[in-house]
Biopython code that builds the backbone (N, CA, C, O; Angstrom):
import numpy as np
from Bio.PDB.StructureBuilder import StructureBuilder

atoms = [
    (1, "UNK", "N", (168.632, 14.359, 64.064)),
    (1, "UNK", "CA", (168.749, 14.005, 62.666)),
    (1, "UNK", "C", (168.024, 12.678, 62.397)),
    (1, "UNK", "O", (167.746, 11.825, 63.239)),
    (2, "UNK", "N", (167.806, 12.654, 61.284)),
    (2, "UNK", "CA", (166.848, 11.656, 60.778)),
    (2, "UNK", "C", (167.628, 10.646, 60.327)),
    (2, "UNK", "O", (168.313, 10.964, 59.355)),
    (3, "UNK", "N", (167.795, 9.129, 60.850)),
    (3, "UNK", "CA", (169.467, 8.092, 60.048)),
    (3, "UNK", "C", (168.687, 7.981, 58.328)),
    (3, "UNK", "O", (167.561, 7.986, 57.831)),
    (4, "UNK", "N", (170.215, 7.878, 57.868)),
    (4, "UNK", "CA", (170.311, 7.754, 56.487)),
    (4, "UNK", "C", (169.469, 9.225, 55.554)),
    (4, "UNK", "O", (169.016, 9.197, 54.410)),
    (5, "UNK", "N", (169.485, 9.984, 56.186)),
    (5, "UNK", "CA", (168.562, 11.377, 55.690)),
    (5, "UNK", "C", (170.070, 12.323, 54.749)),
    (5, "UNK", "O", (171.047, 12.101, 55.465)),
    (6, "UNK", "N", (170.165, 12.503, 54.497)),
    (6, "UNK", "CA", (170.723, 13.873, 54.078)),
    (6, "UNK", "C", (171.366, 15.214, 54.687)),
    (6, "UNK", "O", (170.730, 16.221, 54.376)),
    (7, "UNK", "N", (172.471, 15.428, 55.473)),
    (7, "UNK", "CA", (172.054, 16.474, 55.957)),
    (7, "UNK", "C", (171.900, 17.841, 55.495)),
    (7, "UNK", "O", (171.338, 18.751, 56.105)),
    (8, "UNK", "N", (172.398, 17.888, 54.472)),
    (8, "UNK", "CA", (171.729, 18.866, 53.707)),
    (8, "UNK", "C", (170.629, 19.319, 52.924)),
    (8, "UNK", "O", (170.425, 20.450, 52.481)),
    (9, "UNK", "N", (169.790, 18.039, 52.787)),
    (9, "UNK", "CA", (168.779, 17.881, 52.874)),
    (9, "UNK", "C", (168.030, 17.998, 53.991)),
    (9, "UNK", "O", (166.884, 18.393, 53.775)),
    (10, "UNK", "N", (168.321, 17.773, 55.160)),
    (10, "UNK", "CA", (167.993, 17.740, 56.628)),
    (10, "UNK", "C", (167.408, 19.453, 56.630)),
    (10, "UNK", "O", (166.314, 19.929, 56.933)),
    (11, "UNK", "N", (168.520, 19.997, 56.211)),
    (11, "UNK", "CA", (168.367, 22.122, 56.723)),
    (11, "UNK", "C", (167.716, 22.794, 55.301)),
    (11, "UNK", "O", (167.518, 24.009, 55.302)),
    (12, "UNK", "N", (167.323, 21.851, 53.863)),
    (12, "UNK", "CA", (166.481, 22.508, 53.432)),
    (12, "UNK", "C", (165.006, 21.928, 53.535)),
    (12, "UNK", "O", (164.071, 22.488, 52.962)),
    (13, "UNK", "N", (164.878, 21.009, 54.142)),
    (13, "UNK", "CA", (163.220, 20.543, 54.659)),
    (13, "UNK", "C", (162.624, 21.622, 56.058)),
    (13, "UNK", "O", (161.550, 22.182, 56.280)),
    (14, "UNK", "N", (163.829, 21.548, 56.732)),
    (14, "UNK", "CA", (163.848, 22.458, 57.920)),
    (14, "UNK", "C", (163.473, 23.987, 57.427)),
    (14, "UNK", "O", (162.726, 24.449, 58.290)),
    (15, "UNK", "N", (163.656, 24.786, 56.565)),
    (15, "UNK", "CA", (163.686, 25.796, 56.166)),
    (15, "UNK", "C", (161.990, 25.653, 55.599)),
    (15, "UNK", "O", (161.008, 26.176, 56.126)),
    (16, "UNK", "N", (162.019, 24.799, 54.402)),
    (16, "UNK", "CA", (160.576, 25.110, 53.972)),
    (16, "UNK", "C", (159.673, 24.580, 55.388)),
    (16, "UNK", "O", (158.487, 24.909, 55.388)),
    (17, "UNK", "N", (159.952, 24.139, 56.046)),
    (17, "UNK", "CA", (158.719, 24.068, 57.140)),
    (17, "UNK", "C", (158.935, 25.676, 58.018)),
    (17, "UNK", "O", (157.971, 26.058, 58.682)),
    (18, "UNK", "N", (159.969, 26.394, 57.988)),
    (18, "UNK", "CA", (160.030, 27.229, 58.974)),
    (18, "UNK", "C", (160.680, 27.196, 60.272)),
    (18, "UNK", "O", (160.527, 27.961, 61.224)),
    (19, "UNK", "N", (161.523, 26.055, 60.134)),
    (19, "UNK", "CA", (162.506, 25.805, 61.265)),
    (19, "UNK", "C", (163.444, 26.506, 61.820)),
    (19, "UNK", "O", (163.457, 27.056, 60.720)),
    (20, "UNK", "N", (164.322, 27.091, 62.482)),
    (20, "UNK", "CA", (165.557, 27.451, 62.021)),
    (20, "UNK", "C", (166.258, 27.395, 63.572)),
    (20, "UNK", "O", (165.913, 27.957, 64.612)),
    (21, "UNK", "N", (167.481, 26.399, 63.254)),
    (21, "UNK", "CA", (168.229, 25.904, 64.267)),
    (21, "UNK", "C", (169.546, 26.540, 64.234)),
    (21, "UNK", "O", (170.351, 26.431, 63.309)),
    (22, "UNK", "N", (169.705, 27.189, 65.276)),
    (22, "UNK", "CA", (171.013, 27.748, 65.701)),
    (22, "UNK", "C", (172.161, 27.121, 66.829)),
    (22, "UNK", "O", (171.548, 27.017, 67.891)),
    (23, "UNK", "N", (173.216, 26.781, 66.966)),
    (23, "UNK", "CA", (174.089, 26.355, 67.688)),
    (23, "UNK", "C", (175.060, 28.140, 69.121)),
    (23, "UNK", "O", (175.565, 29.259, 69.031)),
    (24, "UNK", "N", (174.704, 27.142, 70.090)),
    (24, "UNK", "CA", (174.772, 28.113, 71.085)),
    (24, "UNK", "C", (176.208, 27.868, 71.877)),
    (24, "UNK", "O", (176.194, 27.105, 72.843)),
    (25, "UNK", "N", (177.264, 28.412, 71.537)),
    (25, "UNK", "CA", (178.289, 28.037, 72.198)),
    (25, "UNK", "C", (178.371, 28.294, 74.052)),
    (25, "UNK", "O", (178.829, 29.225, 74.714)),
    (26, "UNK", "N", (177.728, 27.057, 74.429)),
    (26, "UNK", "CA", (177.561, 27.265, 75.755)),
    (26, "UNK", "C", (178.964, 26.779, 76.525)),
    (26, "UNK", "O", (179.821, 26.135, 75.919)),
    (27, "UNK", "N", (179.109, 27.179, 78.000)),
    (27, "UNK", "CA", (180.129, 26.626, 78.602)),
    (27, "UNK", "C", (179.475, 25.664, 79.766)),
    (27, "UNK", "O", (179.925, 24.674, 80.343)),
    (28, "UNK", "N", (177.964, 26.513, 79.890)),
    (28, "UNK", "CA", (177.570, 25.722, 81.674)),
    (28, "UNK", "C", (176.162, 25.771, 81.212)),
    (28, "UNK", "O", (175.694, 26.685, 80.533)),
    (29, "UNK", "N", (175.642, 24.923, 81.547)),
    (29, "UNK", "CA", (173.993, 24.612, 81.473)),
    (29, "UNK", "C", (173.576, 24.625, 83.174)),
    (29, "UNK", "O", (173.656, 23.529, 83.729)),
    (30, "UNK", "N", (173.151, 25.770, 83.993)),
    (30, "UNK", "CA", (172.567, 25.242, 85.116)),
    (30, "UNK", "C", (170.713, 25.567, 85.214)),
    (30, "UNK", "O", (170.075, 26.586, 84.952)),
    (31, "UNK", "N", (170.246, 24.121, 85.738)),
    (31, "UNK", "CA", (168.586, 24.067, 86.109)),
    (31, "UNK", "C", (168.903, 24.255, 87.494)),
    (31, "UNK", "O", (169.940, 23.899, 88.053)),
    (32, "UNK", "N", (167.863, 24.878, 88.028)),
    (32, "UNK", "CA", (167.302, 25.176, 89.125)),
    (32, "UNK", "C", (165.812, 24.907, 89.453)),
    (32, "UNK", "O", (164.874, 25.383, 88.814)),
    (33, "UNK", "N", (165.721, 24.196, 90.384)),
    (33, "UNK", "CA", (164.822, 23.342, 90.803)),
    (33, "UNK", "C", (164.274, 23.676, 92.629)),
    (33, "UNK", "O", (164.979, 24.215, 93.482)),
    (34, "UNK", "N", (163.602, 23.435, 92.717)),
    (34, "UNK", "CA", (163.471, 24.136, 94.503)),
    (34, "UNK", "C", (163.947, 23.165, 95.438)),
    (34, "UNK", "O", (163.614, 23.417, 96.596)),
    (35, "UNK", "N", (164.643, 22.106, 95.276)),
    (35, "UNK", "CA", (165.158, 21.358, 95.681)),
    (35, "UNK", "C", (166.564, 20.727, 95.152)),
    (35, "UNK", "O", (167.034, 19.874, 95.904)),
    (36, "UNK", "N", (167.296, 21.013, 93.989)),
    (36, "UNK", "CA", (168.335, 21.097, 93.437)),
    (36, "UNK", "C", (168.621, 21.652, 92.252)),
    (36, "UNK", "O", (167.915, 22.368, 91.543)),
    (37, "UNK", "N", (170.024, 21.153, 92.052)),
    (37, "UNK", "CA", (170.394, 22.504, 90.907)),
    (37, "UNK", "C", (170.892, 21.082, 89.577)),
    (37, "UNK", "O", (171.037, 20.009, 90.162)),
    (38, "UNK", "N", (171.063, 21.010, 88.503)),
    (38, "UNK", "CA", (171.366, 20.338, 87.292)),
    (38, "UNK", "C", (172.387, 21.397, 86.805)),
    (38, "UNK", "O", (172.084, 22.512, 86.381)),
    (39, "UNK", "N", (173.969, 20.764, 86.954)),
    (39, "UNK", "CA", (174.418, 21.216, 86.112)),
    (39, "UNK", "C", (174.984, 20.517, 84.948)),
    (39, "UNK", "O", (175.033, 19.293, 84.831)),
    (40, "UNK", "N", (175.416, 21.394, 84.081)),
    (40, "UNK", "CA", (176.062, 20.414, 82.819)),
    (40, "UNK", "C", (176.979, 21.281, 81.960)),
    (40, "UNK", "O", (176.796, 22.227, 81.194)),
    (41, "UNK", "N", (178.099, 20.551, 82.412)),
    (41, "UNK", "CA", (179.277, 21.292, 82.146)),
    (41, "UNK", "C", (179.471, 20.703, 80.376)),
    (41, "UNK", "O", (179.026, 19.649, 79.921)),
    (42, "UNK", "N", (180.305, 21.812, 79.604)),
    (42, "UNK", "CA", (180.898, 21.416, 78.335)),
    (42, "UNK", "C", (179.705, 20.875, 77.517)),
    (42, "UNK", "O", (179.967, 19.935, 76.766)),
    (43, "UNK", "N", (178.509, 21.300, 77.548)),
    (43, "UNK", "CA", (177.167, 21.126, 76.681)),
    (43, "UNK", "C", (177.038, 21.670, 75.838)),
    (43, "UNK", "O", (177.029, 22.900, 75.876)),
    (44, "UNK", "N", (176.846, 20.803, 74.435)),
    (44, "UNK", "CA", (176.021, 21.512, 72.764)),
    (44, "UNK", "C", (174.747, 21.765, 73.092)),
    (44, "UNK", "O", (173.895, 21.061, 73.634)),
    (45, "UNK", "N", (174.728, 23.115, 72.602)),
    (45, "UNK", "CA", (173.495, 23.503, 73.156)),
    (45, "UNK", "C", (172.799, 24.021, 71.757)),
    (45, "UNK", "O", (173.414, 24.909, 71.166)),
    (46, "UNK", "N", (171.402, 23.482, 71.091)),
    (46, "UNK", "CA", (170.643, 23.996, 69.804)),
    (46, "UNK", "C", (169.722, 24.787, 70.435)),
    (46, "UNK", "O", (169.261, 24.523, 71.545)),
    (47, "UNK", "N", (169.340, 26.054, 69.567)),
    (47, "UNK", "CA", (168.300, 26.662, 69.743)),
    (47, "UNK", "C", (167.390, 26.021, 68.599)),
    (47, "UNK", "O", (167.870, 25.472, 67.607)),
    (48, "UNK", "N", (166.093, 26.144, 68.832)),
    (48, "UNK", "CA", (165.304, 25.803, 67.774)),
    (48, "UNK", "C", (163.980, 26.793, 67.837)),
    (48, "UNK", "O", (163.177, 26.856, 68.768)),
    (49, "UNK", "N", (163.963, 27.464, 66.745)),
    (49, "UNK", "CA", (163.018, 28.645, 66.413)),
    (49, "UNK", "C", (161.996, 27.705, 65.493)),
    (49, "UNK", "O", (162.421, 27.521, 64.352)),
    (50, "UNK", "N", (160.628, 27.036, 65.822)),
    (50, "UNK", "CA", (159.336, 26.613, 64.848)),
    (50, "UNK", "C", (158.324, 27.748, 65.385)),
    (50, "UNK", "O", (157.971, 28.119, 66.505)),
    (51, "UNK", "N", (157.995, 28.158, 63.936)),
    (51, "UNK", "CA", (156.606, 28.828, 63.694)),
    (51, "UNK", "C", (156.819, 29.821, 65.157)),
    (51, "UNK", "O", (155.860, 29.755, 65.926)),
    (52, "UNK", "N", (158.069, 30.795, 65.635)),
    (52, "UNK", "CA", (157.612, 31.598, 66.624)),
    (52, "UNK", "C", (158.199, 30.763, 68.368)),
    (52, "UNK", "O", (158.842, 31.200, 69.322)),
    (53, "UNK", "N", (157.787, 29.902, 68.167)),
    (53, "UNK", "CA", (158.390, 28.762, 69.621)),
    (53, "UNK", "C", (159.600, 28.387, 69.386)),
    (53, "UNK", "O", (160.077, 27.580, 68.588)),
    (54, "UNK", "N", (160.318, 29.483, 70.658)),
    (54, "UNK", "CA", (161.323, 28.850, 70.786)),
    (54, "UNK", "C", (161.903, 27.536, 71.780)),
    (54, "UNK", "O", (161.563, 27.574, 72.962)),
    (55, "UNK", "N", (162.526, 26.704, 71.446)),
    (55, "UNK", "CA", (162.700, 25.302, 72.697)),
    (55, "UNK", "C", (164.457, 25.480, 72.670)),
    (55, "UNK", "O", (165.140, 26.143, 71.889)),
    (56, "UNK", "N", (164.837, 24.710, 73.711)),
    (56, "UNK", "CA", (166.614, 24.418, 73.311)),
    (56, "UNK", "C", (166.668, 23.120, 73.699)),
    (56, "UNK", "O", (165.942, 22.569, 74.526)),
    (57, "UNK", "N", (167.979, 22.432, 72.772)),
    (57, "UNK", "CA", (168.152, 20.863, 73.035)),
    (57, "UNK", "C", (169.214, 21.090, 73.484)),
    (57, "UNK", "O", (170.015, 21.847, 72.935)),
    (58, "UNK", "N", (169.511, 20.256, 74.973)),
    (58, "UNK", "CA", (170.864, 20.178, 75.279)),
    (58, "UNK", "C", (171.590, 18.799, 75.781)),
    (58, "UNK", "O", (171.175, 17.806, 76.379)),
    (59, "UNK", "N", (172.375, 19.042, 75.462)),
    (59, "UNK", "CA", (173.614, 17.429, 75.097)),
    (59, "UNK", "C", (174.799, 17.516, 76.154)),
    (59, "UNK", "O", (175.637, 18.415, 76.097)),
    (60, "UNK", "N", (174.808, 16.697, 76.949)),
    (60, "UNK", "CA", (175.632, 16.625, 77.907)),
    (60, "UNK", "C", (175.694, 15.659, 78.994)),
    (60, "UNK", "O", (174.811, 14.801, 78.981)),
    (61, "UNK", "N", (176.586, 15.617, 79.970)),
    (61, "UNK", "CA", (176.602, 14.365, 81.078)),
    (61, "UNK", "C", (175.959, 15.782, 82.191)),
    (61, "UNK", "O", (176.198, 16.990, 82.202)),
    (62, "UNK", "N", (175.284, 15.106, 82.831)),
    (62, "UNK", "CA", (174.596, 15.982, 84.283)),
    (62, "UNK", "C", (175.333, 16.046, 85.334)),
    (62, "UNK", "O", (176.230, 15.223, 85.513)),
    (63, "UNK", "N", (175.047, 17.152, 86.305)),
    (63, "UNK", "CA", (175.639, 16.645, 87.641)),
    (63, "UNK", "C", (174.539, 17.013, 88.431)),
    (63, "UNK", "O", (174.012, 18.068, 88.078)),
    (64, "UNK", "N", (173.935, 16.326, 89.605)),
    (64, "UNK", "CA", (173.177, 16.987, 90.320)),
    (64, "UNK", "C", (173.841, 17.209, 91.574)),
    (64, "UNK", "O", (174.767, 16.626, 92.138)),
    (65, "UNK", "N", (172.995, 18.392, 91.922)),
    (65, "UNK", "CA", (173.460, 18.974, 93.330)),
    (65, "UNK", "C", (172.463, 19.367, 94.015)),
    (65, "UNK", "O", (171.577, 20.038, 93.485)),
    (66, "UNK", "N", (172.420, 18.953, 95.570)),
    (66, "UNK", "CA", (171.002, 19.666, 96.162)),
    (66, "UNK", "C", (170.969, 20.764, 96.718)),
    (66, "UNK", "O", (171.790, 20.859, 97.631)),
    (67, "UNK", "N", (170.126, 21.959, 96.477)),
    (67, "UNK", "CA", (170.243, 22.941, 97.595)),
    (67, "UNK", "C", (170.220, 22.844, 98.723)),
    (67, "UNK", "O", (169.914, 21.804, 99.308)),
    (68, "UNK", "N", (170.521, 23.850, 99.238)),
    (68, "UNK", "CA", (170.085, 23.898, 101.244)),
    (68, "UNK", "C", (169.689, 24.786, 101.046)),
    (68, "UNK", "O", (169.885, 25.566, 100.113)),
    (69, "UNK", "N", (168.758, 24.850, 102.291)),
    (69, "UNK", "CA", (167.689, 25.875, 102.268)),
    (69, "UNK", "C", (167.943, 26.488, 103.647)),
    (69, "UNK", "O", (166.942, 27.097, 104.025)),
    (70, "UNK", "N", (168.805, 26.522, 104.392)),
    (70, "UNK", "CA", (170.016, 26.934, 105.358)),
    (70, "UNK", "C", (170.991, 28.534, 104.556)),
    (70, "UNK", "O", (171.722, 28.611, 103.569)),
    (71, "UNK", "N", (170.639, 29.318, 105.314)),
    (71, "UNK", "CA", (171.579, 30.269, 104.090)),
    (71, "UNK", "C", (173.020, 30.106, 104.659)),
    (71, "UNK", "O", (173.381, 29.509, 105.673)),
    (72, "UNK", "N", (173.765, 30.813, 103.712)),
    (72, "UNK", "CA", (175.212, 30.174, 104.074)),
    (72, "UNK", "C", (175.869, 31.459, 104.515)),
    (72, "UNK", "O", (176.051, 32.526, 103.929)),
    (73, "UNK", "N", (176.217, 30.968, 105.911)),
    (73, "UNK", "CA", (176.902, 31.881, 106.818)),
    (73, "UNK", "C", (178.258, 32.331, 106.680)),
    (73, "UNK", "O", (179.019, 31.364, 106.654)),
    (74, "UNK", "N", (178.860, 33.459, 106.581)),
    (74, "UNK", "CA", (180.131, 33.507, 106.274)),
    (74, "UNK", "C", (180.515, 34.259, 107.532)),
    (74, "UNK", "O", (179.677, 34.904, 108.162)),
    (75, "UNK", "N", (182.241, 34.142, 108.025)),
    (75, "UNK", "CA", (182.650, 34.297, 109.513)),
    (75, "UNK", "C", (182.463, 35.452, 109.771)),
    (75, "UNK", "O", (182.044, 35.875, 110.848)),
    (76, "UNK", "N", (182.994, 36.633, 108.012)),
    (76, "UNK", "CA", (183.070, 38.019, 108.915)),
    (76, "UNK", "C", (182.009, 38.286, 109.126)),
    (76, "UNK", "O", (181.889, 38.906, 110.183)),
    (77, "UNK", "N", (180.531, 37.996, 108.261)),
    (77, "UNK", "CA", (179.023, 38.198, 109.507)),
    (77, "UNK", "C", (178.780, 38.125, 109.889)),
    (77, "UNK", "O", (177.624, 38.452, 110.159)),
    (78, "UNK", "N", (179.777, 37.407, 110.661)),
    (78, "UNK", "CA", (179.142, 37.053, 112.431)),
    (78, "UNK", "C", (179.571, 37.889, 113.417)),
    (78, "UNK", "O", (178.976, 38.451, 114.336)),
    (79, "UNK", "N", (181.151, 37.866, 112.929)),
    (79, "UNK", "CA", (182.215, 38.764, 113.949)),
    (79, "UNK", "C", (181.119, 40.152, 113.496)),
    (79, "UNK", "O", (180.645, 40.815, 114.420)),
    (80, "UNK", "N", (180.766, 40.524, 112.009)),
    (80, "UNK", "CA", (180.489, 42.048, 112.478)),
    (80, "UNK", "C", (178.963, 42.070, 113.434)),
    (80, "UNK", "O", (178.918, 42.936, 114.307)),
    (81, "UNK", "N", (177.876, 41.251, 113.298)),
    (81, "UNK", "CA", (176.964, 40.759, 113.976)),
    (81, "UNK", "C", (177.219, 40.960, 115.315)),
    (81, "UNK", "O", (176.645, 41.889, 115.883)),
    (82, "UNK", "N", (178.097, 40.142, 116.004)),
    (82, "UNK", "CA", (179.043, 40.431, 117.126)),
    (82, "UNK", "C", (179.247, 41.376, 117.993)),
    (82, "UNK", "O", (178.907, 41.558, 119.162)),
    (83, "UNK", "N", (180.034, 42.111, 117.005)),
    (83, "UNK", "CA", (180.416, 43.613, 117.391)),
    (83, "UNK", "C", (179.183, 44.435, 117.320)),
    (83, "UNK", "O", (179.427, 45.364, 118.089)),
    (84, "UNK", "N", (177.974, 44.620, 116.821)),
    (84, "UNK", "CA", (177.226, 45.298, 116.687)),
    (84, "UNK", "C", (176.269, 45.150, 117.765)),
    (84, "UNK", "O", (175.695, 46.079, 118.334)),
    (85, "UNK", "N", (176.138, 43.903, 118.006)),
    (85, "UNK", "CA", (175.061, 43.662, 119.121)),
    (85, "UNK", "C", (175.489, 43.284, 120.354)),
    (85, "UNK", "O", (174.637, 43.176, 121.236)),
    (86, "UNK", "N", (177.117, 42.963, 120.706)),
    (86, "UNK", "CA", (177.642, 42.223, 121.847)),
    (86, "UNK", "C", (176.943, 40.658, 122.059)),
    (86, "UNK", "O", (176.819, 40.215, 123.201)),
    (87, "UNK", "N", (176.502, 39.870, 120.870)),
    (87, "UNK", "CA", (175.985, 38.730, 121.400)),
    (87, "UNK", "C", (176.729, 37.948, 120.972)),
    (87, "UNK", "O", (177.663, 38.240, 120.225)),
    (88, "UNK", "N", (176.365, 36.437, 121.496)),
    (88, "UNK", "CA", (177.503, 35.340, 121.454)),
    (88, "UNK", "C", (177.432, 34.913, 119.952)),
    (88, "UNK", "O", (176.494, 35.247, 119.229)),
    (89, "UNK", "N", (178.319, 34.272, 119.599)),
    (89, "UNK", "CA", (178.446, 33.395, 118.335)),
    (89, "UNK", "C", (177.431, 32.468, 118.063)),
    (89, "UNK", "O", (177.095, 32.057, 116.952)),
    (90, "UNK", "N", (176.832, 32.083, 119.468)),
    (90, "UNK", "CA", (175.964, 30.961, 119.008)),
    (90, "UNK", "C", (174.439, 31.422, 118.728)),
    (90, "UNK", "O", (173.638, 31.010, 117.890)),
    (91, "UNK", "N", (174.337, 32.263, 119.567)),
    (91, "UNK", "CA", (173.314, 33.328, 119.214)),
    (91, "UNK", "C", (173.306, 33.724, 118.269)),
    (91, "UNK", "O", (172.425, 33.230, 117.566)),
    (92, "UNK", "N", (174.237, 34.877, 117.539)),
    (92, "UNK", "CA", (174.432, 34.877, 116.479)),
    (92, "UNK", "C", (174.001, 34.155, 115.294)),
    (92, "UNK", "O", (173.228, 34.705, 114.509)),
    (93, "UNK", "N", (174.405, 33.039, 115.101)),
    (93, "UNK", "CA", (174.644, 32.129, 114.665)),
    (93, "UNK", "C", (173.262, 31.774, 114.282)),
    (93, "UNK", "O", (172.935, 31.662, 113.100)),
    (94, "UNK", "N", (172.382, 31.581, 115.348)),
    (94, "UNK", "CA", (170.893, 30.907, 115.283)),
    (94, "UNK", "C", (170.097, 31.958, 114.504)),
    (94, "UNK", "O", (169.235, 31.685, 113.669)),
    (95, "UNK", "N", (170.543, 33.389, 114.925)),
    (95, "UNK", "CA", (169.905, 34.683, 114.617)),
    (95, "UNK", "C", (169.589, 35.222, 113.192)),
    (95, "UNK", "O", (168.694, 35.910, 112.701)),
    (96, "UNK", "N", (170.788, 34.571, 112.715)),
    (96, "UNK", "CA", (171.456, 34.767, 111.292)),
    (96, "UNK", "C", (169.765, 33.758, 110.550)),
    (96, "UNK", "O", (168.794, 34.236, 109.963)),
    (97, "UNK", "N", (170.042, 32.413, 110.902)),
    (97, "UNK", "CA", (169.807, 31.318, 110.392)),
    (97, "UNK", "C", (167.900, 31.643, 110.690)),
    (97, "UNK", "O", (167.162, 31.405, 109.734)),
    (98, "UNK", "N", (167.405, 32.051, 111.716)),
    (98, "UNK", "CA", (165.629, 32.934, 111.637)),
    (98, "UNK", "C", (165.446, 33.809, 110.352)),
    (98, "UNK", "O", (164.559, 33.694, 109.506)),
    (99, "UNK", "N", (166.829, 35.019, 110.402)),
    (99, "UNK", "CA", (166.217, 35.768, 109.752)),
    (99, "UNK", "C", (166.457, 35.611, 108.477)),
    (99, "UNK", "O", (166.131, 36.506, 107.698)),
    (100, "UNK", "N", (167.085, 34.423, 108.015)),
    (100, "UNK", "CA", (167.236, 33.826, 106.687)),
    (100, "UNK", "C", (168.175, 34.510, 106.220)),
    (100, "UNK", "O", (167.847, 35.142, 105.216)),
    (101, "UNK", "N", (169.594, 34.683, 106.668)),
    (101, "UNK", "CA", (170.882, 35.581, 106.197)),
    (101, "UNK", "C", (170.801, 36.724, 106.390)),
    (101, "UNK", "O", (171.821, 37.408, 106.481)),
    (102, "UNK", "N", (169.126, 37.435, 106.549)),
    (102, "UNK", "CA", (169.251, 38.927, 106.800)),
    (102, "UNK", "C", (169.845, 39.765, 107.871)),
    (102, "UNK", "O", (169.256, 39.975, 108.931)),
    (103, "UNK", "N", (171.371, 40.385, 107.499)),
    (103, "UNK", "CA", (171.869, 40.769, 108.364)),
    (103, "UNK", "C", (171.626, 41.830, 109.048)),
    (103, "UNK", "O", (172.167, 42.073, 110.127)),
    (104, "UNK", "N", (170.803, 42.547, 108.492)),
    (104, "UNK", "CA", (170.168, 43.791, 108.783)),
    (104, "UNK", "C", (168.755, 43.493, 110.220)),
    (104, "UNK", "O", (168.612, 44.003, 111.331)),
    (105, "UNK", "N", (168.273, 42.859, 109.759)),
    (105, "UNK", "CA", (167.158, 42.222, 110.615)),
    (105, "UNK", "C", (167.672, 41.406, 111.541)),
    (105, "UNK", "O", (167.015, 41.481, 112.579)),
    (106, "UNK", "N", (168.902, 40.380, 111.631)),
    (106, "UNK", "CA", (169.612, 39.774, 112.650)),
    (106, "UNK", "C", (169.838, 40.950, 113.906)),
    (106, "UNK", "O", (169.538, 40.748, 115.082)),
    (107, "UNK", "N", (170.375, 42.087, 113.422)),
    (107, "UNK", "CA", (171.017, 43.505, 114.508)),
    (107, "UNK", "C", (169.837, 43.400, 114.993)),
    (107, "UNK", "O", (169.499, 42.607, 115.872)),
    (108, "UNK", "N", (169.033, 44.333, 114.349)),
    (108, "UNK", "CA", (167.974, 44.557, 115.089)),
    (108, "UNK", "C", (167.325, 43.575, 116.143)),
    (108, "UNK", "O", (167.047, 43.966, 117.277)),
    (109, "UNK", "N", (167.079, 42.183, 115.684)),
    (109, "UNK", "CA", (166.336, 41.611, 116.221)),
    (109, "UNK", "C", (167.240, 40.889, 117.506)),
    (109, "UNK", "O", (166.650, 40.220, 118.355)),
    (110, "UNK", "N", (168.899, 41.118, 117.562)),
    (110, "UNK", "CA", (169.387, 40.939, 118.603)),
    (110, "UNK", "C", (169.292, 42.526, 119.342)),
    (110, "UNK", "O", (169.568, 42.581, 120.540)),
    (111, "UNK", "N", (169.107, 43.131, 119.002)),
    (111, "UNK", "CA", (169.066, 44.755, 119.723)),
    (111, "UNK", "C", (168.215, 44.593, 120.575)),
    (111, "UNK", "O", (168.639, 44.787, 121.714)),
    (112, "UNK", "N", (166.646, 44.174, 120.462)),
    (112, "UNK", "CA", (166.313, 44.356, 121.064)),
    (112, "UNK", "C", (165.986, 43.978, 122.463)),
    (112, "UNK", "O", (165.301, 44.727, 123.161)),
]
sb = StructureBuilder()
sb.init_structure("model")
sb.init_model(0)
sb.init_chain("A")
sb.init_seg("    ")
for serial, (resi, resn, name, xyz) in enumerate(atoms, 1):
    if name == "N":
        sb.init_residue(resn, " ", resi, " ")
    sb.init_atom(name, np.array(xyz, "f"), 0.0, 1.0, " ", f" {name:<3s}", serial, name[0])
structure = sb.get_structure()
């Protein structure tokens, strides 16, 4: 907003230019980044439609968080990993972490 402007004046200047701003009842704003994630919880979120382009403004406190690029191992894929191939946990474990979580390709590639 423009100080000391009008705001109703504000949304009919907006109109004759072709503006048109909508309010987005958001709950979570998350960016993703190849190295972390931006979230932003409890954010006003505007859409803004000019001439065809759409942009969004968003209003909020941030949080950052970094990815890992480690996939995230969970126990029963290991135990079934385990059982499928007879190999150790730690093996496992490393096997998981090559084939980038692929559990399908972990078997195999302890199979052989």
């Amino acid at each position: 907003m423009i100080p000391g402007m009008n705001p109703r004046d504000m949304q009919r200047a907006m109109k004759r230019l072709g503006i048109k701003q909508e309010e987005i009842d958001a709950q979570e704003v998350i960016i993703r980044t190849s190295d972390k994630e931006i979230i932003i919880k409890n954010p006003k979120v505007s859409k803004v439609n000019m001439m065809g382009q759409e942009t969004f403004q968003i209003i909020g406190q941030p949080e950052e968080h970094p990815i890992s690029s480690e996939p995230e191992i969970n126990e029963d894929d290991i135990k079934t990993v385990m059982q499928q191939t007879g190999a150790t946990e730690e093996k496992v474990r490393e096997s998981i972490k090559e084939n980038e979580g692929d559990l399908a390709k972990t078997i195999l590639s302890l199979k052989e």
